[in-house]
C-alpha positions in Angstrom: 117.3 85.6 108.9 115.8 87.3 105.8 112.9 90.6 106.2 110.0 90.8 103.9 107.5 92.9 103.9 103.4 91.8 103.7 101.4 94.5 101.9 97.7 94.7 102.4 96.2 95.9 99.5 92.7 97.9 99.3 92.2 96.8 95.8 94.8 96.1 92.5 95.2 92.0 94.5 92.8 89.3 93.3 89.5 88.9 94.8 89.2 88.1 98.5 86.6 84.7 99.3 85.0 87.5 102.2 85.4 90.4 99.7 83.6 93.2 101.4 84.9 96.6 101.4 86.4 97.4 105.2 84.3 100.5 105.2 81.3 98.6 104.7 82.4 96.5 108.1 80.4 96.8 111.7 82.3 98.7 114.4 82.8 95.1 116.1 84.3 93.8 113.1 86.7 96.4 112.3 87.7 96.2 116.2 87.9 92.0 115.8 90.2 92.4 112.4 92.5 94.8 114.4 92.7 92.2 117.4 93.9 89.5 115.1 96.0 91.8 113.7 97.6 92.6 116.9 97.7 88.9 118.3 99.5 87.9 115.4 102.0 90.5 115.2 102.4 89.5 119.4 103.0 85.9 118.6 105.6 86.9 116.3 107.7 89.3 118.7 107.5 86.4 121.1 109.1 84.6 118.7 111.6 87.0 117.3 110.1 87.2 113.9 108.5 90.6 114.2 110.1 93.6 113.1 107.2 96.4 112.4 103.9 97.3 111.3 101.6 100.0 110.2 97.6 100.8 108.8 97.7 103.5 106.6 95.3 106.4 106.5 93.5 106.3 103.2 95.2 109.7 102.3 98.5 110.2 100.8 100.2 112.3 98.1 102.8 112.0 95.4 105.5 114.2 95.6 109.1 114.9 93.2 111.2 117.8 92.5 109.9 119.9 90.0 112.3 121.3 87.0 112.3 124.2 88.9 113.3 122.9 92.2 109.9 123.2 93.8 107.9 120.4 95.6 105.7 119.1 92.2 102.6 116.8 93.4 100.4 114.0 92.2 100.0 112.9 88.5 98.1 110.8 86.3 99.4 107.2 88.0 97.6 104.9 90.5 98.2 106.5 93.8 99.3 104.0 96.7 97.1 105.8 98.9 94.0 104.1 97.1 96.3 100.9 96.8 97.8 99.8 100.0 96.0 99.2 103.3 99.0 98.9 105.5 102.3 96.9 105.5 103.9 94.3 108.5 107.8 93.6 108.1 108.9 90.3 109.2 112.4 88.3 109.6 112.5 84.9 109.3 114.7 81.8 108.4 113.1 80.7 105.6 111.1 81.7 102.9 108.6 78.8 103.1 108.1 80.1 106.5 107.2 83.8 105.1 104.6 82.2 103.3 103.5 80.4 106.2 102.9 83.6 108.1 101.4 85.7 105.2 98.5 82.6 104.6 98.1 83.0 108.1 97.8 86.8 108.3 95.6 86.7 105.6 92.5 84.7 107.5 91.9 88.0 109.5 88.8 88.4 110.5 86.5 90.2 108.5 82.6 90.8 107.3 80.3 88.7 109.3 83.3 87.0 111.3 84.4 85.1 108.9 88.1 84.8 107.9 88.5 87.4 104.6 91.1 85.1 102.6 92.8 88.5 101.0 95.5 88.4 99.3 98.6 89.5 100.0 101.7 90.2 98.5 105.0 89.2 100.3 108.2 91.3 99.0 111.7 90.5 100.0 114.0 93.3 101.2 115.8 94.4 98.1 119.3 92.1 98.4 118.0 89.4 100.3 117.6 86.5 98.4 114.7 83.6 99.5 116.4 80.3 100.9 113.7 78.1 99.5 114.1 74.9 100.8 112.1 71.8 98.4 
């Protein structure tokens, strides 16, 4: 078995077919793109392929040691807090079957009830190499 993670990006991934903003979403919608959410990350404990997940609060900071050994924050790069959405880690056999499960996760519901088609970007653990099998 092999983990990788599946980022859900606010913005920096290509265009989504259903591309509007989740803060521009209905009430019922949000609660309908949660509920796939949460079915899908069922199926997969069912199946032994889940490992975790999280949303992230759009709020976050930067943070490194100073020179002078305080706490130093932000900076002038891209913050992850205006980046990434929220993040599921999976473990399974193959890598063909990672992408299966990301294509799927990415049909989440969305504006209007219609599947959003986002992109998202599947990372392998650091050390685990893919077993791609063509």
């Amino acid at each position: 078995m092999a983990k990788y993670l599946l980022l859900k990006h606010y913005r920096g991934a290509p265009a989504a077919i259903n591309d509007v903003p989740m803060d521009q979403w209905t009430p019922e919608e949000v609660t309908a793109h949660l509920q796939y959410m949460r079915d899908f990350a069922d199926r997969l404990q069912a199946t032994g392929e889940f490992v975790d997940e999280q949303a992230l609060a759009p709020r976050g900071t930067f943070v490194r040691m100073d020179s002078a050994g305080q706490p130093e924050t932000d900076g002038p790069f891209a913050e992850t807090k205006d980046l990434i959405a929220g993040w599921m880690v999976i473990d399974v056999d193959t890598y063909e079957r990672a992408l299966e499960l990301a294509a799927e996760l990415s049909v989440a519901p969305g504006a209007g009830g219609r599947p959003i088609h986002e992109w998202l970007e599947l990372r392998p653990f650091y050390g685990v190499m893919p077993t791609v099998t063509e």
